[in-house]
C-alpha positions as a Markdown table, in Angstrom:
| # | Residue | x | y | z |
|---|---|---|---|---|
| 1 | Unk | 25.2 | -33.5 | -41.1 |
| 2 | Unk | 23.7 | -36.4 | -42.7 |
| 3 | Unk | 25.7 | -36.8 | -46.4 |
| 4 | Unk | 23.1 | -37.2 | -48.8 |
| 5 | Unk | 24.0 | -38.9 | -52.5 |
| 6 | Unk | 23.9 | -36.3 | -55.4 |
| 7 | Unk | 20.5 | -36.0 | -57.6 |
| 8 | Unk | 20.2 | -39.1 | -59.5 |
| 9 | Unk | 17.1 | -40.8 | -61.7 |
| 10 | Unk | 15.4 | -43.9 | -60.2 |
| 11 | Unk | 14.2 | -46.5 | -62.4 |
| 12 | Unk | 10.4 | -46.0 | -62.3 |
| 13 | Unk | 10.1 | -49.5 | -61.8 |
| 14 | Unk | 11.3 | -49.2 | -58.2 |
| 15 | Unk | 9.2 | -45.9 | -57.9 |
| 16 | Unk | 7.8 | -45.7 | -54.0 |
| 17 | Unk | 3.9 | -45.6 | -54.2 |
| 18 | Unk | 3.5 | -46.0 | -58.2 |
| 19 | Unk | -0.4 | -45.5 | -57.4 |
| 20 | Unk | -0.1 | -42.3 | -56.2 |
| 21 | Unk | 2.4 | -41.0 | -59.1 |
| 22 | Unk | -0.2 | -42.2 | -61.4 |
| 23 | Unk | -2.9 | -40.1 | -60.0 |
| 24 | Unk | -1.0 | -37.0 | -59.7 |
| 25 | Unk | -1.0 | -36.2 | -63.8 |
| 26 | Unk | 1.1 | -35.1 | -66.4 |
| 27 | Unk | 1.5 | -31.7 | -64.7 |
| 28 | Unk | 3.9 | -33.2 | -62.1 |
| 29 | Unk | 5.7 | -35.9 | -64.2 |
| 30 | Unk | 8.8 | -33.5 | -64.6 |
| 31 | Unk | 8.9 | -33.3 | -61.0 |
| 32 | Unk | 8.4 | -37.2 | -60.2 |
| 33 | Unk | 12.3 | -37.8 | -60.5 |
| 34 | Unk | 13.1 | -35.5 | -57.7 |
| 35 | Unk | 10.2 | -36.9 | -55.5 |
| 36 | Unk | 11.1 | -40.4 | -55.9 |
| 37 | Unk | 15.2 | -39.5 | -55.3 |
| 38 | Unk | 13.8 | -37.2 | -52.2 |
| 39 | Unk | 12.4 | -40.2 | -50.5 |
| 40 | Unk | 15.1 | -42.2 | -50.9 |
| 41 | Unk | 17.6 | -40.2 | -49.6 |
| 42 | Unk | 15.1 | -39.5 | -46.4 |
| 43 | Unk | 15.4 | -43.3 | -46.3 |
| 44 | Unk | 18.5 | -43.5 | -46.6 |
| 45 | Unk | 20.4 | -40.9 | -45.3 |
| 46 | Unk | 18.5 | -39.8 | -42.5 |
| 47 | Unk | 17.1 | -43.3 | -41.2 |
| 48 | Unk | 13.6 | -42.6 | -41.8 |
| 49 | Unk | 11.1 | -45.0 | -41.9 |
| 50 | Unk | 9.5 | -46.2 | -45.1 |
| 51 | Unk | 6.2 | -46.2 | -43.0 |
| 52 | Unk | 7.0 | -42.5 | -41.9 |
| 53 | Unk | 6.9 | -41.8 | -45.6 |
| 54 | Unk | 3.4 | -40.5 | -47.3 |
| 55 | Unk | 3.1 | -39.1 | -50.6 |
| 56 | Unk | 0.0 | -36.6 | -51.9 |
| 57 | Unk | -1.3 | -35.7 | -48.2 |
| 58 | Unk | -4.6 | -33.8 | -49.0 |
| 59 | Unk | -4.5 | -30.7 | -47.3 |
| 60 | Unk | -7.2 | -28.0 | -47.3 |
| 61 | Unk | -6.3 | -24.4 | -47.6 |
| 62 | Unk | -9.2 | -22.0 | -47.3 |
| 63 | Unk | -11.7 | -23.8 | -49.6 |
| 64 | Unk | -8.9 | -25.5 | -51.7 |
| 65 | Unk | -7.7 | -28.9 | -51.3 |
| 66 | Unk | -3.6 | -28.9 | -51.9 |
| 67 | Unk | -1.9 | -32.1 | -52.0 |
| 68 | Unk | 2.0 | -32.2 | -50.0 |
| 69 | Unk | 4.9 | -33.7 | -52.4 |
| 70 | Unk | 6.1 | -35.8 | -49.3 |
| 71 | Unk | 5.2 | -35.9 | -45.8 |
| 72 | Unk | 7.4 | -37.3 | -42.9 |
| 73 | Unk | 5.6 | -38.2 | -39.7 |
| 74 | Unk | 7.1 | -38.8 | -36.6 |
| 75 | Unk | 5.6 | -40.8 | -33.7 |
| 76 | Unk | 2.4 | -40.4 | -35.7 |
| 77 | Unk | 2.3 | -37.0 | -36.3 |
| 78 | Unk | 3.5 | -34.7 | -39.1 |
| 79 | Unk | 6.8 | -33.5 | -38.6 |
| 80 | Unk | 8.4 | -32.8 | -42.3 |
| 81 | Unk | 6.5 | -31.4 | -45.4 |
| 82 | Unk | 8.5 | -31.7 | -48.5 |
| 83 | Unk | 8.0 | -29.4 | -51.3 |
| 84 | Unk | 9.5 | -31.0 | -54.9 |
| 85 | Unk | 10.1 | -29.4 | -57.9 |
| 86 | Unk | 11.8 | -30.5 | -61.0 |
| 87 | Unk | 15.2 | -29.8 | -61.9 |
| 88 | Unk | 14.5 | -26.7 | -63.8 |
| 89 | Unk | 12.9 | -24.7 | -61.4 |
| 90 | Unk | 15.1 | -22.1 | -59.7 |
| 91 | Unk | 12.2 | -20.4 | -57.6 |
| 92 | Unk | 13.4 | -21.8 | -53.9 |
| 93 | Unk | 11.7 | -18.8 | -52.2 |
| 94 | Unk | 8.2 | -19.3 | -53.5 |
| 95 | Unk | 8.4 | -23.3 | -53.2 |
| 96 | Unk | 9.4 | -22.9 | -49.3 |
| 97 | Unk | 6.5 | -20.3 | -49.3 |
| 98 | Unk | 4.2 | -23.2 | -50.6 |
| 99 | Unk | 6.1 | -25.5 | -48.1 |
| 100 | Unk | 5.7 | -23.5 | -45.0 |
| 101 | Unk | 1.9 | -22.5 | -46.2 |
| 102 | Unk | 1.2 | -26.3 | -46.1 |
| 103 | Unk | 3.3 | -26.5 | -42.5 |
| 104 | Unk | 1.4 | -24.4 | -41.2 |
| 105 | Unk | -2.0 | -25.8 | -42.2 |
| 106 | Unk | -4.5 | -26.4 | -38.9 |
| 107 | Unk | -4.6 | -30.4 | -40.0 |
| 108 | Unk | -0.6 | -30.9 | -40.6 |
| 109 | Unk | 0.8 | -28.1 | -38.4 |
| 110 | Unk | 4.7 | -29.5 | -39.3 |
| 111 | Unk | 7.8 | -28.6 | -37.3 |
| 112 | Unk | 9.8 | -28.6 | -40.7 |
| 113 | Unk | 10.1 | -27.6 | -44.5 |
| 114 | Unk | 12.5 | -28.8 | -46.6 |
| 115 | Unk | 12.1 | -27.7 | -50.4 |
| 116 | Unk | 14.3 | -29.4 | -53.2 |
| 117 | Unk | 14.8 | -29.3 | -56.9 |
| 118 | Unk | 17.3 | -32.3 | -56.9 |
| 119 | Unk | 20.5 | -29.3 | -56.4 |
| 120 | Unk | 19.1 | -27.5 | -53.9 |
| 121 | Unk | 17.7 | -28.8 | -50.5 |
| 122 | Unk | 16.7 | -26.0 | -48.0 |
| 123 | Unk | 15.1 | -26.8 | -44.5 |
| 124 | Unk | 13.5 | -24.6 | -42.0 |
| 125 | Unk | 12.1 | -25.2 | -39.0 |
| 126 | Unk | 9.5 | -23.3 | -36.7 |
| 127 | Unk | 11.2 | -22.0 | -33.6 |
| 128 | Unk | 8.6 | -20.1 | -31.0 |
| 129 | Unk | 6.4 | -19.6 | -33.5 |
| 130 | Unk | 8.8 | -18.2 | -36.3 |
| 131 | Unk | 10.0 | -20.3 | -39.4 |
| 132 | Unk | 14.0 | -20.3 | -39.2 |
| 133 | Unk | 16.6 | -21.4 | -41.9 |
| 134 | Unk | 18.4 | -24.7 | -40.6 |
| 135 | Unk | 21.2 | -25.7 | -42.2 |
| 136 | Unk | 19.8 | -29.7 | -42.5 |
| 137 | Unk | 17.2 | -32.0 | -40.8 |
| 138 | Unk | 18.2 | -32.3 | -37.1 |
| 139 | Unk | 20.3 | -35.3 | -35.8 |
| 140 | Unk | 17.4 | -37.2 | -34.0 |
| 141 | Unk | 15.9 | -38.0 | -37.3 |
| 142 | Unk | 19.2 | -39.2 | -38.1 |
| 143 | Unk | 19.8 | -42.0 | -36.0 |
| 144 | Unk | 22.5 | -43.1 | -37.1 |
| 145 | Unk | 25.1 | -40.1 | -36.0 |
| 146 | Unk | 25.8 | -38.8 | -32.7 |
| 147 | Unk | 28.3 | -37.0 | -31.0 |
| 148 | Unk | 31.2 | -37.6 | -28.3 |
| 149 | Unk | 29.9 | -36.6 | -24.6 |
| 150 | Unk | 32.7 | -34.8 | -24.1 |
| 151 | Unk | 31.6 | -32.2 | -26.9 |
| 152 | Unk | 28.7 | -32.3 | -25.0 |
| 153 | Unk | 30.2 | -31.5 | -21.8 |
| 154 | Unk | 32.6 | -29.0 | -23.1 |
| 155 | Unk | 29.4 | -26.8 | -24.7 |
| 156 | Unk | 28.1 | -27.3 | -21.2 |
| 157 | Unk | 30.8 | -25.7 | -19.2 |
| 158 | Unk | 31.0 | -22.6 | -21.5 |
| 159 | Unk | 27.2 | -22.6 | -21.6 |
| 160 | Unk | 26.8 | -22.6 | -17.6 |
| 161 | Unk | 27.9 | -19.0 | -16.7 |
| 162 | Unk | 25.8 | -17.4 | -19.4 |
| 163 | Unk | 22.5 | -19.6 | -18.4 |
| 164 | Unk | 23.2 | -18.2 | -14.8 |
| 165 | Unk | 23.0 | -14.7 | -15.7 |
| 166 | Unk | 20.7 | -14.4 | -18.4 |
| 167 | Unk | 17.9 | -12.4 | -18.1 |
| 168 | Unk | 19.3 | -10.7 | -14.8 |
| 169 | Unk | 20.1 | -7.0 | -14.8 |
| 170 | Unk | 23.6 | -6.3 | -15.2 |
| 171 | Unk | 25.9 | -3.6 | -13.7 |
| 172 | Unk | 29.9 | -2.6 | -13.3 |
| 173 | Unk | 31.8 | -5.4 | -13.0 |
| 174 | Unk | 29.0 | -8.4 | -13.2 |
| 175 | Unk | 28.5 | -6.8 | -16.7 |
| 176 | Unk | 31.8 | -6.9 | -18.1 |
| 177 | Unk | 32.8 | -10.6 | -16.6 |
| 178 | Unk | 28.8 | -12.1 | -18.4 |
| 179 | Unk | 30.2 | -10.4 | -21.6 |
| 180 | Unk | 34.0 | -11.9 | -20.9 |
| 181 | Unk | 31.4 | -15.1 | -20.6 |
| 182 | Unk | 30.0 | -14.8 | -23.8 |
| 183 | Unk | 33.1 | -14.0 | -25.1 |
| 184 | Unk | 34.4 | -17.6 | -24.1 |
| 185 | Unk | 31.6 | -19.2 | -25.6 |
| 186 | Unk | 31.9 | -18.1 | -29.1 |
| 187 | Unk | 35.6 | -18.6 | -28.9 |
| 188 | Unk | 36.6 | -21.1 | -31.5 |
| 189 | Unk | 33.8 | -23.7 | -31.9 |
| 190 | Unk | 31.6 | -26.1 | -29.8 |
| 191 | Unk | 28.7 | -28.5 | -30.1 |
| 192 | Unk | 25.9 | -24.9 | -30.0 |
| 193 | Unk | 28.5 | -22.7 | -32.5 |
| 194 | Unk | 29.9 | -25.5 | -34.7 |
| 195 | Unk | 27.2 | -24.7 | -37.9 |
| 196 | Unk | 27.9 | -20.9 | -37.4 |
| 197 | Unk | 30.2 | -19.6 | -40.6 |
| 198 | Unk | 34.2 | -19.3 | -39.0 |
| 199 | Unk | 34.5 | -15.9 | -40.4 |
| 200 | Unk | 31.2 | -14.4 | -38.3 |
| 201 | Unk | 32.2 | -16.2 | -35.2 |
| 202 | Unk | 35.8 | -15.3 | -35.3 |
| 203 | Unk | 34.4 | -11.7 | -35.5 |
| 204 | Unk | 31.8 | -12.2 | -32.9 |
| 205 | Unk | 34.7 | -13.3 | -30.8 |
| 206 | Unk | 36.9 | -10.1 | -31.3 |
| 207 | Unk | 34.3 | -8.1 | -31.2 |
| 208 | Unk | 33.5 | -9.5 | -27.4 |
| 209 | Unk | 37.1 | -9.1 | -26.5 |
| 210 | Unk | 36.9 | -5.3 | -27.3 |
| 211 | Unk | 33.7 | -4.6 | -25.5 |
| 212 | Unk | 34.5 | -6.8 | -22.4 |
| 213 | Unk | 37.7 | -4.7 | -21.7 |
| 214 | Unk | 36.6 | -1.5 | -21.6 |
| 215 | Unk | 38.6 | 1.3 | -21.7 |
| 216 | Unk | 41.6 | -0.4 | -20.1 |
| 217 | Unk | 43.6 | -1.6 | -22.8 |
| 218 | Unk | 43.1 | 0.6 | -25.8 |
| 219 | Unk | 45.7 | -0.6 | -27.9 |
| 220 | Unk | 44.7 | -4.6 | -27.6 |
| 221 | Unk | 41.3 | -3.6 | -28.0 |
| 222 | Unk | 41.8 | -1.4 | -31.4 |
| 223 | Unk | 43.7 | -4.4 | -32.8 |
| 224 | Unk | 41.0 | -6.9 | -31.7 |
| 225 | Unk | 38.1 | -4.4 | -33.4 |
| 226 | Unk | 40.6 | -4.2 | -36.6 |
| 227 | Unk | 40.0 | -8.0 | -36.6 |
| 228 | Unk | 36.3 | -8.1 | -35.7 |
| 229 | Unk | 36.1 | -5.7 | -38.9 |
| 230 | Unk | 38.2 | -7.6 | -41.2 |
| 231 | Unk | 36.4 | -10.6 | -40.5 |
| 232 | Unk | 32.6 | -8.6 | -40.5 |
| 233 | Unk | 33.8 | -7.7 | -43.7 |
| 234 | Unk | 34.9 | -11.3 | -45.5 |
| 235 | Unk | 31.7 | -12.7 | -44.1 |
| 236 | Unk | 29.9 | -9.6 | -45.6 |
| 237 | Unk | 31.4 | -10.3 | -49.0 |
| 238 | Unk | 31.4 | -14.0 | -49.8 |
| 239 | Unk | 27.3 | -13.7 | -48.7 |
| 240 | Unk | 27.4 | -10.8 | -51.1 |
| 241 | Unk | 26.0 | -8.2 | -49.5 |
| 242 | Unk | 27.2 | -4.9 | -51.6 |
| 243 | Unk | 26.9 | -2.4 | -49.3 |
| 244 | Unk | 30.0 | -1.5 | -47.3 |
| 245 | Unk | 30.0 | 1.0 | -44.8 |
| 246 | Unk | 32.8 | 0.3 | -42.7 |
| 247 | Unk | 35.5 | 3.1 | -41.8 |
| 248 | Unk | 38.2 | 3.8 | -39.9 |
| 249 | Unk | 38.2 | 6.4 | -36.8 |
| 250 | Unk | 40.3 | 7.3 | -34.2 |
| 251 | Unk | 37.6 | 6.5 | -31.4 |
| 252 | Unk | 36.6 | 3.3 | -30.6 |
| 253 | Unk | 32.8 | 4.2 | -30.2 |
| 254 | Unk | 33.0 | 5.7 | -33.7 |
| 255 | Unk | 34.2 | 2.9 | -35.0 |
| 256 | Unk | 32.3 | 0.3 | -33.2 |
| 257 | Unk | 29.2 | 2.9 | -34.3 |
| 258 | Unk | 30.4 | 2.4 | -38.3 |
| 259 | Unk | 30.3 | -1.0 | -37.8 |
| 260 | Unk | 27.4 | -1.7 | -36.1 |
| 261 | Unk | 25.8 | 1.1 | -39.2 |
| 262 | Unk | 26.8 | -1.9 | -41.5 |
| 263 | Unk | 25.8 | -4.8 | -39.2 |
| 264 | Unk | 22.2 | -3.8 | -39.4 |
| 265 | Unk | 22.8 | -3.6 | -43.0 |
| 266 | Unk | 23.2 | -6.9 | -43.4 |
| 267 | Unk | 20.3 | -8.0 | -41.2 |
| 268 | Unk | 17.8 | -6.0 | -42.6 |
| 269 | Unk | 18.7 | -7.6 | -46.3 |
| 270 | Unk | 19.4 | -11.0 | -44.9 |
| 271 | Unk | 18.6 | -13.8 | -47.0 |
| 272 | Unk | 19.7 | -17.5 | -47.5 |
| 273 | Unk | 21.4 | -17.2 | -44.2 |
| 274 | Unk | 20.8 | -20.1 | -41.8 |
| 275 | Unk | 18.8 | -19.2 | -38.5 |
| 276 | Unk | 21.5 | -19.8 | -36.5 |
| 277 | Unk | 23.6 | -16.7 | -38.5 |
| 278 | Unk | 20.6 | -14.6 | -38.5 |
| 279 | Unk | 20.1 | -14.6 | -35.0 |
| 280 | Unk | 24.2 | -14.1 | -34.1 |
| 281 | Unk | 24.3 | -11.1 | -36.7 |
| 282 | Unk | 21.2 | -10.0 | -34.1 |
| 283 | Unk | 23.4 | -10.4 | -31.1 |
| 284 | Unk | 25.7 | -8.7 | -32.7 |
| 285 | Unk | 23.8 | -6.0 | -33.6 |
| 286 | Unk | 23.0 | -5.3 | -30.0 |
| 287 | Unk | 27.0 | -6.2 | -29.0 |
| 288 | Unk | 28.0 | -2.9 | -31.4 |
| 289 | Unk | 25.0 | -0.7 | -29.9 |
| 290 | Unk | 26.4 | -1.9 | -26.2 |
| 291 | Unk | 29.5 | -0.8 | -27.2 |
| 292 | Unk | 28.9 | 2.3 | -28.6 |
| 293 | Unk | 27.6 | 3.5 | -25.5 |
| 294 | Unk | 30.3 | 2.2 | -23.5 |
| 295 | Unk | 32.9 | 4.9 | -21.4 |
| 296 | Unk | 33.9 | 3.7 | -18.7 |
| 297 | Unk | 34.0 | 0.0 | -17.0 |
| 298 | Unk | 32.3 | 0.7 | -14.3 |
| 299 | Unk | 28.9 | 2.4 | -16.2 |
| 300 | Unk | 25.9 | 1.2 | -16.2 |
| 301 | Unk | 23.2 | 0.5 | -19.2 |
| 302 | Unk | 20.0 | -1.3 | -18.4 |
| 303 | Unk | 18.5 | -1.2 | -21.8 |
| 304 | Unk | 21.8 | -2.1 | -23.3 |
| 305 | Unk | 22.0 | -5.4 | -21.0 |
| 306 | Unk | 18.1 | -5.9 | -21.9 |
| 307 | Unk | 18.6 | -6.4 | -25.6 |
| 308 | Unk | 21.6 | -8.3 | -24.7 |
| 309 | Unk | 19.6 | -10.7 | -23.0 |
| 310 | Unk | 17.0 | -10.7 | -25.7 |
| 311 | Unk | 19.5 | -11.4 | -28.2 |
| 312 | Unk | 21.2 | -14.0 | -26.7 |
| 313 | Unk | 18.3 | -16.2 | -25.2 |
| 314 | Unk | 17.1 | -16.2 | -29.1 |
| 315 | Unk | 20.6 | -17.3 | -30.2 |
| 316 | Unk | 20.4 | -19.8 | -27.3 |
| 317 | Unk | 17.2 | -21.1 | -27.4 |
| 318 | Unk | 17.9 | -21.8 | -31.6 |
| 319 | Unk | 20.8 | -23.3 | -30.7 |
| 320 | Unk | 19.5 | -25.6 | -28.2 |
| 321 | Unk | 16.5 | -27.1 | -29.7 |
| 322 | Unk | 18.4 | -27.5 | -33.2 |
| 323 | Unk | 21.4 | -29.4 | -32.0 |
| 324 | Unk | 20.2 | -30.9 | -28.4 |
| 325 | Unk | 16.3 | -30.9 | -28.9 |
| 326 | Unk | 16.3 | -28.8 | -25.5 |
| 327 | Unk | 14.8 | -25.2 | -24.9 |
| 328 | Unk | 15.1 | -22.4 | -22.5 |
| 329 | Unk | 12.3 | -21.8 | -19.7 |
| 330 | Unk | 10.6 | -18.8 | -20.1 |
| 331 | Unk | 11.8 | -15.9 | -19.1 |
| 332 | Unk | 8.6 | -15.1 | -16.5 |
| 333 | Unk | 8.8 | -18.4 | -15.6 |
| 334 | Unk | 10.8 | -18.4 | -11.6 |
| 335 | Unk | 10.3 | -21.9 | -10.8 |
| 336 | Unk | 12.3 | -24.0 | -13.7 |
| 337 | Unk | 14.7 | -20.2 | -13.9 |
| 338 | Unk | 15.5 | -20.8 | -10.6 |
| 339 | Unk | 16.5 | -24.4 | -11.0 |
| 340 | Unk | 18.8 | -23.7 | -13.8 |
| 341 | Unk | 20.3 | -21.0 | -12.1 |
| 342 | Unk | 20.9 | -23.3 | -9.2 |
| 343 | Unk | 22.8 | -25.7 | -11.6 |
| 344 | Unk | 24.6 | -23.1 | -13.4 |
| 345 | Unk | 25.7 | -21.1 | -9.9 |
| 346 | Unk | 29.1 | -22.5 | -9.4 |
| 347 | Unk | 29.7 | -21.7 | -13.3 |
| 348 | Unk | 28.8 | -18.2 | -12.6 |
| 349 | Unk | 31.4 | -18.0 | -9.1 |
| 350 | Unk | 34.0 | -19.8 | -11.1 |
| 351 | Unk | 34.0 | -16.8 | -13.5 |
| 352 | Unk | 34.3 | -14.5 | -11.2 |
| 353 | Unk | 37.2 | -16.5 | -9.5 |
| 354 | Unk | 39.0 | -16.5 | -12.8 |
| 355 | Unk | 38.3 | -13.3 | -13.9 |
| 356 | Unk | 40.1 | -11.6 | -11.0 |
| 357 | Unk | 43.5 | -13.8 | -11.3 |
| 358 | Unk | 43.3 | -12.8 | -15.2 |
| 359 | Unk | 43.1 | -9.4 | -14.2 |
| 360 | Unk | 45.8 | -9.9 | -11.4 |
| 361 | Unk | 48.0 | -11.5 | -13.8 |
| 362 | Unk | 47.7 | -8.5 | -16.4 |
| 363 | Unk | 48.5 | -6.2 | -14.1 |
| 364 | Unk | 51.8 | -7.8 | -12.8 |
| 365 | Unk | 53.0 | -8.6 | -16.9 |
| 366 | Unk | 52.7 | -4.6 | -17.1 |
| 367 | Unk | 54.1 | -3.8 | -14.1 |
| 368 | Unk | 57.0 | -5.9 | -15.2 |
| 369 | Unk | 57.3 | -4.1 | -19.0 |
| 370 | Unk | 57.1 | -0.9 | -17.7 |
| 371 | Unk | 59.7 | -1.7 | -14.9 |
| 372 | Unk | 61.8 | -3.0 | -17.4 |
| 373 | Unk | 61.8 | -0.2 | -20.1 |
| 374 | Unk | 62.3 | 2.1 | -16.7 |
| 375 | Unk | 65.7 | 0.7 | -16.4 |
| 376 | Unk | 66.9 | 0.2 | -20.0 |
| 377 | Unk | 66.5 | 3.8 | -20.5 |
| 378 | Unk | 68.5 | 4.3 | -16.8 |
| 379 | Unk | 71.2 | 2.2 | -18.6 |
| 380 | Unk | 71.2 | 3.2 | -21.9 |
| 381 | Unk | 74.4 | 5.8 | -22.9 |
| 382 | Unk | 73.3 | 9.6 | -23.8 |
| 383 | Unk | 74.3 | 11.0 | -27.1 |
């Protein structure tokens, strides 16, 4: 993330494009600081072009002519509108409103918003057609980070398996080693998962270990949903969300049921949450309802695996084009699916390589503890 400089007053003797802050009025004086320290730390923080830079951009909307605080063009075409407002003015929601109005117009039609009051600075960007919260401008405007190759690669490898299976139906065995997949990929962090808040993806992880596993380990998988909750529930409370629904059951499904109760809570009151939290709280949604359905290992749920998919190609694809600029091919679309799943196939085979020896190697551990509570109690005295 680029590290801009705190809000700070610019002599208005080095004020960028004094003609066009003279023609703007008194009306926007107030808010002239904030402009003028905007641009500046678009300069100089994310690398952009003084020439990229215009201020007061006519633009018509319906049969009014609006004029855009800043706009930032890239390769000669609009890319950021900037809404400013002065210090005072606490109303984010409606000035990214006006931002994305403006965006959106037939004559700018912008891939980003950013709105600022000099303390606040909120971006969102328009992902398949939908405005999504993003936690900054994206690192190709910034050219002056980047990232090691090997965080690249590493996303890659946990990425591969998923990419092979996505939008494919699901059954037995091929659906709990994609969701033992998944599981891997939001474990800990890498270069797709790195923005998402720890608590949320520390639950997202638990909760993928429970619902991977079945019914065959009931005690490691009511301790791993004991986590997902706790963790549900710290995320839920530092984002302030009131409501909480959570509860304790003896069942699994009910439990997984109260939870996901409380999961849909949250997403159908989410706001300030960055896209990429939104859409994982979504996949998450769809993880609980999976689960709550879930008997046996070896059953079978079509619709289940179909909001799965939906789910997680959204997470994907936001995840993608934020950090990498890449997207997903269409889901109708065989010729470039069929190439990524050709790339993505020895991924797939490795997991289900590895996911027999991990179930091999449970199996012999618990054959050994029971063997060897069998003979302490052979050796132990009677009373």
């Amino acid at each position: 993330m680029s590290s801009r400089l705190p809000f700070s007053q610019i002599n208005p003797d080095a004020y960028l494009y004094p003609d066009r802050v003279s023609s703007t009025g008194d009306r926007k004086q107030l808010e002239e600081p904030v402009r003028q320290w905007c641009a500046y730390e678009l300069i100089r923080a994310y690398g952009i072009a003084i020439t990229n830079i215009e201020f007061e951009r006519p633009v018509r909307m319906g049969s009014t002519i609006h004029r855009i605080d800043i706009l930032v063009s890239h390769e000669g075409k609009p890319s950021v509108v900037v809404e400013c407002k002065k210090p005072t003015d606490r109303n984010v929601a409606k000035a990214m409103d006006q931002a994305m109005s403006y965006a959106d117009a037939p004559n700018i039609q912008a891939e980003f918003a950013l709105v600022t009051n000099g303390k606040d600075w909120q971006v969102k960007r328009r992902i398949q057609g939908k405005w999504c919260a993003v936690p900054h401008l994206p690192r190709e405007i910034d050219r002056q980070k980047s990232e090691p190759i090997t965080d690249l690669l590493r996303g890659l490898d946990v990425l591969a398996p998923l990419l092979f299976k996505l939008d494919q139906p699901l059954a037995g065995e091929d659906a709990q080693r994609f969701l033992a997949a998944m599981q891997c990929f939001f474990h800990g962090t890498n270069l797709l998962t790195f923005e998402i808040d720890r608590d949320l993806l520390i639950a997202t992880d638990n909760l993928l270990r429970v619902i991977s596993l079945a019914d065959e380990h009931p005690n490691y998988r009511s301790g791993k949903l004991a986590s997902a909750v706790k963790h549900f529930e710290s995320y839920r409370s530092r984002k302030g969300f009131a409501i909480n629904i959570f509860s304790s059951h003896e069942s699994i499904p009910d439990e997984i049921q109260s939870l996901h109760a409380s999961l849909m809570n949250i997403v159908e009151t989410a706001q300030g949450l960055s896209g990429g939290e939104v859409f994982l709280l979504r996949l998450d949604v769809a993880l609980a309802e999976y689960g709550m359905m879930q008997r046996r290992r070896d059953e079978l749920y079509p619709k289940r695996t179909q909001s799965l998919h939906g789910t997680l190609r959204d997470y994907l694809n936001y995840a993608l084009v934020f950090h990498l600029n890449v997207s997903l091919p269409d889901h109708l679309d065989n010729i470039l699916l069929g190439d990524m799943r050709g790339y993505c196939r020895s991924a797939w085979e490795q997991v289900e390589v590895d996911n027999r020896v991990t179930l091999g190697e449970f199996l012999s551990i618990w054959a050994s503890v029971l063997f060897s509570k069998t003979q302490f109690w052979k050796k132990r005295p009677l009373h």
